[in-house]
C-alpha positions in Angstrom: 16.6 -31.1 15.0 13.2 -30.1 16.4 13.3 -33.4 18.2 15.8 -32.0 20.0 14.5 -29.0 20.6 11.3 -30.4 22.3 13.7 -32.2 24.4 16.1 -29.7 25.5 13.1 -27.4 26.3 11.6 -30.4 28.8 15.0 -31.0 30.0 16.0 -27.3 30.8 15.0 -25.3 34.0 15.2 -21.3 34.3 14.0 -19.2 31.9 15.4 -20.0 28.6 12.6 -22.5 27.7 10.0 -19.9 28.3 12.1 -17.8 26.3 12.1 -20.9 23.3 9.0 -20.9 23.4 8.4 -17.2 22.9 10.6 -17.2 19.8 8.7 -20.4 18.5 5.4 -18.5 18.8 6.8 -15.6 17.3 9.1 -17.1 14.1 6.2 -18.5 11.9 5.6 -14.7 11.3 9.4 -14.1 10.4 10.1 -17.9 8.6 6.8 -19.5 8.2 8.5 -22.8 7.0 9.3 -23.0 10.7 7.4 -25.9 13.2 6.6 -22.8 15.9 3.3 -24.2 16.1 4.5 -28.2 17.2 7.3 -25.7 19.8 4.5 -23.7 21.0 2.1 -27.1 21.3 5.2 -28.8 23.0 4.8 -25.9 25.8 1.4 -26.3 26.2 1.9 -29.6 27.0 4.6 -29.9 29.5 2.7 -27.4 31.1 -0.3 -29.8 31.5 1.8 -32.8 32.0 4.8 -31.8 34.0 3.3 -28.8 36.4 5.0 -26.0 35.2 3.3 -22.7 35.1 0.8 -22.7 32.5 0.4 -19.2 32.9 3.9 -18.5 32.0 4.2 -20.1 29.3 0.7 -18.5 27.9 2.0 -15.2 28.4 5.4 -16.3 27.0 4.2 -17.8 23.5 1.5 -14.8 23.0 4.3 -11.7 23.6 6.0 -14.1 21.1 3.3 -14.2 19.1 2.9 -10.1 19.2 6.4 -9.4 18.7 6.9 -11.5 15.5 3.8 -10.4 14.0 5.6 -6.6 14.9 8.3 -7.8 13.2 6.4 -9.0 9.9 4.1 -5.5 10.0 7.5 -3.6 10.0 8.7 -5.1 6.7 5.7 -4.1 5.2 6.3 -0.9 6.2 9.8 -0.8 5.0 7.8 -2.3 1.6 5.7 0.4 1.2 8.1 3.2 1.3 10.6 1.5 -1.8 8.0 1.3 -4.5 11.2 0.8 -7.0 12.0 -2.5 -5.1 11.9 -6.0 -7.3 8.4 -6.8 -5.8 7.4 -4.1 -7.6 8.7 -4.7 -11.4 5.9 -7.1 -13.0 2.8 -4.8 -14.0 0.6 -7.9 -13.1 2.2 -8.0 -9.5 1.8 -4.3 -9.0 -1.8 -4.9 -9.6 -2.2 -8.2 -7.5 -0.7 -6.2 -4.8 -2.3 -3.1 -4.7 -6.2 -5.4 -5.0 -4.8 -7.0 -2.0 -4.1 -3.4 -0.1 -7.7 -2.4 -1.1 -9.2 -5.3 0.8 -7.1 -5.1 3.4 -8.1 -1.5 3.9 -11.8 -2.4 4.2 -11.3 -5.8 6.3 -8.0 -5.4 8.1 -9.2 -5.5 11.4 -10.9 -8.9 10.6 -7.9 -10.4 8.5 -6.0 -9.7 11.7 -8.5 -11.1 14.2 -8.5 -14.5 12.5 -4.8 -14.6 11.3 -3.8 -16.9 13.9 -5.9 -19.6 12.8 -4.5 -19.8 9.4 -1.0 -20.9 9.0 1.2 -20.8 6.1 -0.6 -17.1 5.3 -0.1 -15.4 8.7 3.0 -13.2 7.8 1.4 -12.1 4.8 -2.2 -10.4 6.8 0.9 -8.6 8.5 2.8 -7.4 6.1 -0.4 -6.3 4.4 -1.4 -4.4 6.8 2.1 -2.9 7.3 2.2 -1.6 3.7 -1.4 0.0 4.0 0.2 2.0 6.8 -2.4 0.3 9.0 -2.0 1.9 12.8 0.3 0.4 15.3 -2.1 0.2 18.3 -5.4 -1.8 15.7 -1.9 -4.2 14.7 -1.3 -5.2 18.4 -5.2 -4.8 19.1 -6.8 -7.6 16.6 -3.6 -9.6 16.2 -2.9 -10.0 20.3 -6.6 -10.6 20.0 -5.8 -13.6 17.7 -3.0 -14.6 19.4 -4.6 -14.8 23.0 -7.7 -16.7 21.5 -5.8 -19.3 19.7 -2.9 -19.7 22.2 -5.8 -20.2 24.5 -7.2 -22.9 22.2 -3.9 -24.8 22.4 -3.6 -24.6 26.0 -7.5 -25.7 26.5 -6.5 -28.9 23.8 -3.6 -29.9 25.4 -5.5 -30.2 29.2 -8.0 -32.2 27.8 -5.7 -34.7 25.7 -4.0 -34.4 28.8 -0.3 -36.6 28.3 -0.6 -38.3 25.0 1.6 -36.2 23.0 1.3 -38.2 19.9 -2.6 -38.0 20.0 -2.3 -34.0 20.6 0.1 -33.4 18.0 -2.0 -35.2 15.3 -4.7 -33.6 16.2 -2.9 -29.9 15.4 -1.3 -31.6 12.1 -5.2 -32.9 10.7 -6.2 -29.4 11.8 -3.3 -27.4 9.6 -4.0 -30.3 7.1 -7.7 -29.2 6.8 -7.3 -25.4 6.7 -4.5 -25.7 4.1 -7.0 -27.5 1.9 -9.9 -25.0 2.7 -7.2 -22.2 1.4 -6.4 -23.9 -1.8 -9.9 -24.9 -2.5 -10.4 -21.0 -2.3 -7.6 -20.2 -4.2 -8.8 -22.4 -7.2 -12.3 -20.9 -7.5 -11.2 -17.4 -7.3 -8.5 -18.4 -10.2 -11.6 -20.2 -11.9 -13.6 -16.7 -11.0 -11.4 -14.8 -12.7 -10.6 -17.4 -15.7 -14.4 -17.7 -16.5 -14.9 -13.7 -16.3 -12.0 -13.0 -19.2 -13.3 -15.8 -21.2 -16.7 -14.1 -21.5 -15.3 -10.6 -22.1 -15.4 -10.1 -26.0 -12.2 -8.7 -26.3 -10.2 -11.2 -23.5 -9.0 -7.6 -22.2 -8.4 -7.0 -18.5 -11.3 -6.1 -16.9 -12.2 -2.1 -16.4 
């Protein structure tokens, strides 16, 4: 499938690849489980290797970008305003959630500025900041920001890898490989943290 996707979009003149590609940029912060990355990469490239407008296509995959990351903000906001929904029901959930709000309301602006160069966790710095009521204009600001910097990246990789696509989208894979490890190395020593902190408490209550 995204084989064919990456072909149609090479094989296609007119608009509708830049379109493609917009939506690809956009979708990992609707349906992260979605290759918009290898799409967006693919652009990149056949911008380097084939002469279409690379400046197109940058503009085209970061309004993506902004849009879905709109679209993701939104939900929070929508999440925010029905404290009764399912989300909500677990007492420890309720908690995880609102520690997550309080950090996002001290670092928001920062969670936004690097989102793009985490994946799997983008749609979530989003929706965070959506259910925090975070301003519209600071959303676009620092995650446009993101966007621009590591659309920018892509586009800089791909013109010096220059037409090995197989070499290029390796590269991208060790990288999301890497960070994804980084993140659940984190993950385990807060969970470790937190383990070691209730075992020393003398009643093995939650903390105040």
């Amino acid at each position: 499938m995204l084989d064919e996707v990456l072909r149609w979009v090479e094989d296609t003149e007119g608009p509708w690849p830049y379109v493609v590609l917009a939506l690809a940029s956009g979708s990992e912060y609707v349906l992260p489980f979605l290759p918009g990355d290898t799409v967006t990469l693919f652009g990149a490239f056949l911008g380097v290797t084939t002469g279409r407008p690379l400046l197109v296509i940058y503009a085209a995959i970061n309004v993506g970008a902004i849009l879905g990351s709109l679209v993701a903000y939104a939900f929070g906001r929508w999440l925010a305003g029905r404290p009764g929904a399912p989300v909500f029901e677990s007492k420890r959930t309720r908690k995880a959630i609102a520690a997550v709000q309080a950090r996002f309301a001290r670092h928001g602006a920062m969670y936004l500025a690097i989102n793009r160069f985490v994946p799997a966790l983008r749609a979530v710095f989003f929706v965070a900041a959506g259910m925090i009521r975070m301003p519209v204009w600071e959303v676009v600001l620092w995650g446009g920001l993101s966007a621009l910097l590591w659309n920018a990246l892509i586009v800089g990789v791909a013109w010096v890898v220059g037409d090995n696509w197989a070499a290029l989208e390796a590269l991208f894979e060790r990288y999301t490989v890497a960070v994804l490890a980084l993140i659940a190395v984190a993950l385990l020593g807060l969970a470790a943290r937190w383990a070691w902190r209730r075992r020393r408490r003398p009643d093995g209550g939650p903390a105040a």
